[in-house]
C-alpha positions, 0 to 999 in steps of 0.5 A, spaced: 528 518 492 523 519 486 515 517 488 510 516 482 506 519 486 509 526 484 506 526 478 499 525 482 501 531 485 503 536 479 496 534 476 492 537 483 497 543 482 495 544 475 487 543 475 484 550 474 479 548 480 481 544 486 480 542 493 485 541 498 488 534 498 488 529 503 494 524 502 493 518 506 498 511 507 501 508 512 505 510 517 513 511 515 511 510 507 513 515 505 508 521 505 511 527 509 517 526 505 514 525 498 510 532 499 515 536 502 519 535 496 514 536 491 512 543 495 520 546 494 520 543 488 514 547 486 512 552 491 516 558 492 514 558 499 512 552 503 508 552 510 509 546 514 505 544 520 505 537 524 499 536 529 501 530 532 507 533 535 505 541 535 499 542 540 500 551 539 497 549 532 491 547 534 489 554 538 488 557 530 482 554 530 479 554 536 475 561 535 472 559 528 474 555 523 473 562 518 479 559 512 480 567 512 482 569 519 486 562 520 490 563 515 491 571 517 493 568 524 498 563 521 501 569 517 502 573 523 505 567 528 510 565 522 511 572 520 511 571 513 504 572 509 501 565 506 500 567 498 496 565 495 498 560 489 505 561 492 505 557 498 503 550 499 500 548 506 502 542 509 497 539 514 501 533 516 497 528 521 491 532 521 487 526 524 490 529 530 486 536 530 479 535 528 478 542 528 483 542 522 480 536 519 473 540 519 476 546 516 477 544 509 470 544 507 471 551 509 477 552 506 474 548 499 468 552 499 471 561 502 478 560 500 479 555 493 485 560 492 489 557 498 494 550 496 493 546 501 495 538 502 493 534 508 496 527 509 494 522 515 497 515 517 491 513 521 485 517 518 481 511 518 481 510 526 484 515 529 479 521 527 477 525 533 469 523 535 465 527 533 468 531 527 465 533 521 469 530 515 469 534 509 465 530 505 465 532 497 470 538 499 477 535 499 480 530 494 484 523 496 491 520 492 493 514 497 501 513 498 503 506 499 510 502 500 515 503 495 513 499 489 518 494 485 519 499 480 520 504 484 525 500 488 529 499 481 528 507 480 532 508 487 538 503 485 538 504 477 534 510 474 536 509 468 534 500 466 527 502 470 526 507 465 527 503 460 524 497 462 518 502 463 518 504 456 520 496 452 515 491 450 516 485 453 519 482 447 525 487 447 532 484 448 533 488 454 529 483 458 533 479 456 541 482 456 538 485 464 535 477 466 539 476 472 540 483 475 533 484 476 532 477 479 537 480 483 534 486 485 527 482 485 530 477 490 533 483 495 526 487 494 522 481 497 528 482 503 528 489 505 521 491 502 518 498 500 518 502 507 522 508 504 527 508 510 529 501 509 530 501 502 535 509 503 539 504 508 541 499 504 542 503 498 547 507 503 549 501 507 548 495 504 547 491 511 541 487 512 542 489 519 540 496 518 535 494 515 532 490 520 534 495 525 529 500 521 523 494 520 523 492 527 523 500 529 516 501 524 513 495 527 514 497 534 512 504 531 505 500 528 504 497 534 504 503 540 500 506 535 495 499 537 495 501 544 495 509 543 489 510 538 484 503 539 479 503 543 483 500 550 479 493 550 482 492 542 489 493 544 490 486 546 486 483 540 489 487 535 495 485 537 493 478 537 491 478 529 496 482 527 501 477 530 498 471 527 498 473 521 505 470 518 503 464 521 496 463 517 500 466 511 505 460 512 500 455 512 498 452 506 492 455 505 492 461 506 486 463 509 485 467 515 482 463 520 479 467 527 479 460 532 487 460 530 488 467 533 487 464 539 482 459 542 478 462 547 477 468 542 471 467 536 470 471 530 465 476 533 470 477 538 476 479 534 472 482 528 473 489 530 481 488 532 480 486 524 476 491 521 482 496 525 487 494 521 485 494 516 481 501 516 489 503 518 492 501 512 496 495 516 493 489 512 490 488 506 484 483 505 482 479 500 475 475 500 474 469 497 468 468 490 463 463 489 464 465 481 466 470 476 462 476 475 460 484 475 460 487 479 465 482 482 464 485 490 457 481 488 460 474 488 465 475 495 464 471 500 465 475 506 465 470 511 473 466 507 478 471 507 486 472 507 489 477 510 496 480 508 501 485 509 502 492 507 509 492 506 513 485 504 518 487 507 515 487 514 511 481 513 519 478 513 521 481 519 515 479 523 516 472 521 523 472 522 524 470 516 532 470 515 534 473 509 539 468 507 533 464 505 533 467 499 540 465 497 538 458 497 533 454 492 531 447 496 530 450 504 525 450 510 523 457 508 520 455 500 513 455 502 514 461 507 517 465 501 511 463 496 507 467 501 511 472 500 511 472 493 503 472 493 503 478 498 508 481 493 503 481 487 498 483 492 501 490 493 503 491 485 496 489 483 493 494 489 498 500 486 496 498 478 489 497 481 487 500 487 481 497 487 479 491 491 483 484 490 479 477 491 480 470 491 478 464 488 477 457 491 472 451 490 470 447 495 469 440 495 473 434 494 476 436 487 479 443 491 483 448 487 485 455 488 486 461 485 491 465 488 488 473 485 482 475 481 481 482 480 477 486 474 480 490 468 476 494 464 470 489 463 474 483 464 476 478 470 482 476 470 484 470 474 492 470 478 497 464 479 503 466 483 509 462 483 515 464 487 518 458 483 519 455 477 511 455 474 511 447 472 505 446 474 499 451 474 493 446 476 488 451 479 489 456 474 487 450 469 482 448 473 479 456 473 480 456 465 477 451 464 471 452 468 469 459 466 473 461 460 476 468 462 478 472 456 484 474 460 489 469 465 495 471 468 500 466 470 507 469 473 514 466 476 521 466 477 521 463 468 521 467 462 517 463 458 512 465 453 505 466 455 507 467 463 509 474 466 516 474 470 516 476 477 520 482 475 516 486 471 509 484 475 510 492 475 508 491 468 501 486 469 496 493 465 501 493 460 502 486 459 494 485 459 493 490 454 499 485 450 492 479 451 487 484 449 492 485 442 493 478 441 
């Protein structure tokens, strides 16, 4: 399946001077895959090491972490030469050997001429104690679950690519109106896990789908007990399990004391801090007010937590997928929350900077589901999983602070409101606000 990030990939290879690059993303995105494809793609030779699963490949750095002799014993034990420029190097799950993880300073500062990519599911947590990052000696591109367009891209090359490529008031929006919806509507059930997505497209069974998002989650979860500290097993399981619950409510907003009664904020913050370092979770603070910069205004202490994948929220929630065949159901508040932690982790692949919310307190409360700085703009964000009849809060925001740029997006295709299915296209669409 084609990723976006190849063209990050193509851009490293082509600048005149780079440093070994670190992908880094969630467990089972996608990142070994996307890599490895564009290694024989682009590579006459390709070198493939997985520290997690081959202990031998840590004997290569154990006598010195010399770029020149290491590649030298690489050479000989693979018996074929690692060329320069010829052959790319993939260190895959390098938080499992420190030592290679400290050799890429090295490798930037004695031996740029070698092409190396290293990817890490759990960089941010599992890194061995006492290890010396590369700071300022490796570049970063992080990898993410599968965005909306590239689920369109999977099913149907050709409408993604036009889609990406017509204004917004092109007739083709229009003519493909119902298929994207669709599209849309099966997205918000399988997600973008890599996996999930290549069974449907194969098979079409929701039960494959869900046999692989309940593996990942199992997978997620031994990863709590392998490589957190063994007293937070217990609580980063415990916040990750309540998060469905909390995001069914009606505010959304995370609250420790749900988690469970017995534990306070203190008790659970590091279990937080954990998964969301781990890339699991996203977490989207509250701001008094709009400003620049606006991490000045957030309110660490009022928070939302939300999934790094829609689909996995779904499975952990036992959110049946009928439920999205059906326009009056129990599920209509859940599948709000779906739809905001969809926009959430579109704004995260259009943005990659942190998201926040807006709420006034009081008696006259009123809550703003996003907001997030484009250029030098504020921009406020109301997802609607419906019908967007009514848009009180983000009124409410308008016409308190009078923000240059707002965006309301629903299921509707109306003037002034940003369609669910094209929420891929939120820059596009601002830069259209900006133009008039």
């Amino acid at each position: 399946m084609r990723r976006l990030i190849e063209k990050e990939l193509l851009a490293w290879k082509e600048k005149g001077k780079r440093k070994p690059l670190i992908v880094q993303g969630v467990r089972q995105c996608g990142k070994t895959y996307s890599i490895k494809q564009f290694g024989s793609e682009h590579y006459a030779d390709v070198y493939y090491c997985k520290f997690d699963e081959d202990d031998t490949l840590a004997d290569f750095f154990s006598p010195d972490l010399n770029p020149r002799r290491i590649i030298r014993d690489m050479s000989l034990f693979r018996g074929k030469d690692i060329m320069p420029g010829e052959t790319l190097m993939i260190f895959d799950e390098i938080q499992s050997c420190g030592k290679a993880l400290a050799s890429l300073k090295y490798f930037c500062e004695e031996a740029p001429e070698y092409d190396i990519i290293a990817a890490g599911s759990l960089l941010g947590v599992a890194v061995p104690q006492g290890t010396s990052f590369p700071v300022g000696k490796v570049e970063f591109l992080t990898l993410r679950p599968m965005g909306f367009y590239e689920f369109l891209l999977a099913h149907n090359e050709p409408l993604a690519e036009t889609l990406n490529g017509s204004d917004f008031g092109s007739d083709v929006w229009g003519t493909f109106r119902s298929r994207l919806e669709e599209y849309l509507r099966n997205y918000f059930i399988v997600g973008g896990m890599p996996e999930a997505v290549q069974a449907w497209i194969e098979t079409g069974s929701i039960d494959e789908v869900e046999r692989i998002q309940k593996q990942i989650i199992a997978s997620y979860e031994n990863d709590f007990s392998k490589h957190a500290p063994l007293s937070d097993f217990p609580k980063i399981s415990a916040v990750w399990s309540s998060i469905p619950g909390q995001l069914a409510r009606e505010n959304k907003k995370f609250f420790f004391s749900r988690v469970r009664k017995s534990w306070r904020a203190r008790d659970l913050e590091d279990a937080l801090e954990w998964l969301v370092r781990a890339g699991m979770v996203h977490r989207v603070e509250r701001i008094e007010k709009p400003g620049i910069p606006v991490s000045a205004y957030a309110v660490p202490t009022s928070f939302k937590l939300y999934f790094a994948d829609i689909g996995i929220l779904r499975s952990l929630a036992n959110l049946p997928a009928a439920a999205f065949f059906e326009k009056d159901s129990a599920f209509r508040e859940f599948k709000g929350a779906i739809a905001e932690n969809y926009a959430l982790n579109e704004l995260k692949l259009a943005y990659d900077e942190p998201i926040y919310y807006w709420a006034r307190e009081g008696s006259s409360r009123a809550e703003v589901d996003f907001v997030f700085q484009d250029g030098m703009d504020i921009v406020p964000l109301e997802v609607k999983a419906g019908s967007a009849a009514h848009a009180q809060s983000l009124n409410s925001y308008c016409r308190q602070y009078a923000p240059k740029k707002s965006v309301l997006t629903s299921s509707d295709d109306k003037k002034n409101i940003l369609p669910l299915h094209a929420f891929w296209r939120i820059k596009d669409w601002l830069a259209g606000c900006a133009n008039g």
